[in-house]
N, C-alpha and C positions, 0 to 999 in steps of 0.2 A: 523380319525386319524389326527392329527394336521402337517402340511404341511409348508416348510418353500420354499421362492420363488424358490432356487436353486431345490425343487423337492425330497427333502432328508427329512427323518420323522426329527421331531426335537426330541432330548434327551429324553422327554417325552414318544411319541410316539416311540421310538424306544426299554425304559425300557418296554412298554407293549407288543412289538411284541416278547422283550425278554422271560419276564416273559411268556406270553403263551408259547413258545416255550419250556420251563423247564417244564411248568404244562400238554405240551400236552408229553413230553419224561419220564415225572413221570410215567402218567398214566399205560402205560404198565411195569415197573420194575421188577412187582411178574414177569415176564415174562422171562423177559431178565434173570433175576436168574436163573429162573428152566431150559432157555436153557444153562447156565453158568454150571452149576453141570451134564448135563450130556456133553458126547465127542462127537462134534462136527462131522461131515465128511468129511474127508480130499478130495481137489481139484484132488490130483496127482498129481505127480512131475510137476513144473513149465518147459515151454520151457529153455534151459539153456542159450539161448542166453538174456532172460529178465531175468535171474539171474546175468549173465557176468552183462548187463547195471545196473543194479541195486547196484552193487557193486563198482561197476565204478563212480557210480552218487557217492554212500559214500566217497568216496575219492577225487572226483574232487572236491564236495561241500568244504570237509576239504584244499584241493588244493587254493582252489579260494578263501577262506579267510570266506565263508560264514556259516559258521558252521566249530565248533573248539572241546573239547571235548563232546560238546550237538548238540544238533539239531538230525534230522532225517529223512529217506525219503523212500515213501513202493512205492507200484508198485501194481495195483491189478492183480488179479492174470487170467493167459490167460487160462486157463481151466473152470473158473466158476466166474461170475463179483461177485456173494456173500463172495468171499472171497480177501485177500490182503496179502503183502507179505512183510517182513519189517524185519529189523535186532534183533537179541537180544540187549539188554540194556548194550550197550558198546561206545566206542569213534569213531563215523563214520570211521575217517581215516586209523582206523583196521580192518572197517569187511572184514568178506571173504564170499566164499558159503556157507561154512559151520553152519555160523553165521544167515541164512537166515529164520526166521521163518512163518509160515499158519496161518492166524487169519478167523475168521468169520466178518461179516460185527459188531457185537456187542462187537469185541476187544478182545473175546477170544480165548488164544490161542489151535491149535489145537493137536498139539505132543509137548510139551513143553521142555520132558527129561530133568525136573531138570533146564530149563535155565530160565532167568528173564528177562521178557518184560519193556519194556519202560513206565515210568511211564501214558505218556499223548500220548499213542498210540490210544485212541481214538478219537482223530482228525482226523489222517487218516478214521478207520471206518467208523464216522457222515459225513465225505467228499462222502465218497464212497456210503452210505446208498440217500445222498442229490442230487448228482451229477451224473448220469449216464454216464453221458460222458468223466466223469475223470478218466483218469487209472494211475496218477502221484502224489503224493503228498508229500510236502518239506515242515516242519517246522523249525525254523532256528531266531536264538537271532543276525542274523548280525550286526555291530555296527553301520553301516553309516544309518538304519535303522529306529534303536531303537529314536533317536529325533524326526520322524517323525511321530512314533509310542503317543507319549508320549508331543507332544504339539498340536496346532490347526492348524499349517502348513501342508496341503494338499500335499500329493507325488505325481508328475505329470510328466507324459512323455518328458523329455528332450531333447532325439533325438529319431530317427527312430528306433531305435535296441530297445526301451523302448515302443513302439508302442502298448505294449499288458497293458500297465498301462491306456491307455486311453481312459478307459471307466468309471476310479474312482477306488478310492481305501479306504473300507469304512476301520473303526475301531472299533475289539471290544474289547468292555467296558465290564470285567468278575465281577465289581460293577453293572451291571443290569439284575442278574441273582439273586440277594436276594444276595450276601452275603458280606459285606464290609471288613469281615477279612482274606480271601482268601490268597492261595498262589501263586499265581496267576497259576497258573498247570492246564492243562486241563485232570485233572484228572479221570473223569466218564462219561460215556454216556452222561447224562443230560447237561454237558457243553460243549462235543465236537458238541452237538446236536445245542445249543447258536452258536455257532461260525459257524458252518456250514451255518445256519441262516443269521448271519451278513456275510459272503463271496458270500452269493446268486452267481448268472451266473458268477460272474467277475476272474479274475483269481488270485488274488492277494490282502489279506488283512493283514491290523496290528491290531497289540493287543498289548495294549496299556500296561505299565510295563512291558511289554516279549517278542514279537518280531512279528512274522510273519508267515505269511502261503501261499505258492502256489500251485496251482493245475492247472494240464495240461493232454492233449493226449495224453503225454508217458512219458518215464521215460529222456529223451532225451530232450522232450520241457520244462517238471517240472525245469530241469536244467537250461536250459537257462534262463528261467522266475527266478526265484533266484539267479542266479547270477546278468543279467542286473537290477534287482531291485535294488539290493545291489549297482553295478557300479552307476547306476541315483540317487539314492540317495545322493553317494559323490559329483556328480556331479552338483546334485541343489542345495547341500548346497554350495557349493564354486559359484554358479553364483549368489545366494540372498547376498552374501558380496557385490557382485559388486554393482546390482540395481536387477530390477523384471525381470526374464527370462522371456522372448515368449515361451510357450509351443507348444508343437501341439495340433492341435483342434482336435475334436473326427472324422473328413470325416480321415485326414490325420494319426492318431493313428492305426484308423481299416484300412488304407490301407497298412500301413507298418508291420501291425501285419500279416497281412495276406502274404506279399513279406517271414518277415524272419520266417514264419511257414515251409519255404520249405527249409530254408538255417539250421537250425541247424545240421544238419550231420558236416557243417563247422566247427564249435568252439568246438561242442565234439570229434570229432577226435583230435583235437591241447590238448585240455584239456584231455584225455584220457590219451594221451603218455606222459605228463607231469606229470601224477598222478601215473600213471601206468608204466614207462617206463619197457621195457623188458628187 
């Protein structure tokens, strides 16, 4: 695969990691169907207290500015890692418990009663199917964002609270999966499988005309990681007016990422009661 000096495939090499990635999630589909048509097995009731956060996240997200009538955020589920836990197809800053629907790791849903899922709730799944370690996941059209998303300007850790950006922040490209007239929607397996791909280990990627994606150790870090993304983003865009920011290097990134891995109970408690007041 063709290698460019920063260590990143170049476009080329990265359309073929794509394109594999779609030809090896085809492969099985007869599959994926025939478990689609029959009902799945439900988890059991989730702990309630990762339903409270979970609903919590939908509101603070809409709170914080970083998702508005779109976006979305699941939680996998504490009974069984093959399943994940995510709202019906509504405007974040209304859901409730009630609203909280059981998917299987291949996006469908498991008691559905009539309600309608989220079109590109397969993100979450391909996350969860890719990622073992991830129990959070935040898709999200933020605006301060979306320019980073959508030019060759690189999103890079700004200060210390943005410390989990600093390992890179790749982009995917939904034109290296075959298809140039796309909506851009991560609408089936096959593409949530693409992205999953292009977000490898890191915690935080864009895509490119739509927005973003983060995934974390809980539903409490997913938050913080989507919001400080969104905050550094405004943030580097108003320091490139000046001149060229000093970033943090990657010793200093991974060591702050690791400091406010311990402090988020800080900012969602303030962001709770804000979103949530009683």
């Amino acid at each position: 695969m063709p290698i460019c000096l920063c260590g990143q495939p170049h476009a080329l090499g990265r359309r073929l990691l794509l394109a594999s990635a779609v030809a090896a999630a085809t492969l099985p589909m007869r599959a994926v169907t025939t478990r689609a048509q029959s009902t799945p097995a439900s988890a059991g009731p989730a702990n309630p207290a990762l339903i409270e956060d979970l609903v919590a996240a939908n509101r603070i997200l809409y709170d914080q500015g970083v998702v508005d009538g779109f976006g979305h955020v699941s939680a996998r589920h504490d009974k069984d890692p093959n399943r994940y836990l995510l709202s019906r197809s509504m405007a974040p800053g209304l859901v409730t418990a009630e609203d909280i629907m059981e998917y299987d790791l291949d996006s469908n849903a498991i008691d559905p009663r009539g309600r309608t899922s989220y079109l590109e709730r397969f993100i979450h799944g391909a996350i969860y199917q890719a990622r073992p370690d991830v129990r959070a996941v935040v898709h999200s059209h933020s605006p301060a964002v979306l320019p980073f998303a959508d030019t060759k300007v690189a999103l890079r850790p700004m200060n210390h609270i943005a410390g989990f950006l600093g390992g890179g922040v790749p982009v995917f490209e939904i034109r290296d999966t075959g298809n140039p007239a796309s909506d851009m929607l991560i609408r089936n397996v096959v593409l949530g499988h693409a992205l999953a791909m292009t977000l490898g280990k890191r915690p935080v990627a864009l895509m490119r005309g739509h927005g973003s994606v983060a995934a974390a150790q809980s539903v409490r870090h997913v938050v913080f990681r989507a919001v400080y993304t969104e905050v550094n983003a405004r943030v580097q865009a108003e320091a490139m007016k000046l001149g060229t920011p000093e970033f943090l290097n990657p010793q200093e990134a991974a060591a702050a990422m690791k400091t406010n891995d311990a402090l988020v109970d800080r900012p969602w408690d303030l962001w709770k009661r804000r979103a949530m007041p009683k």
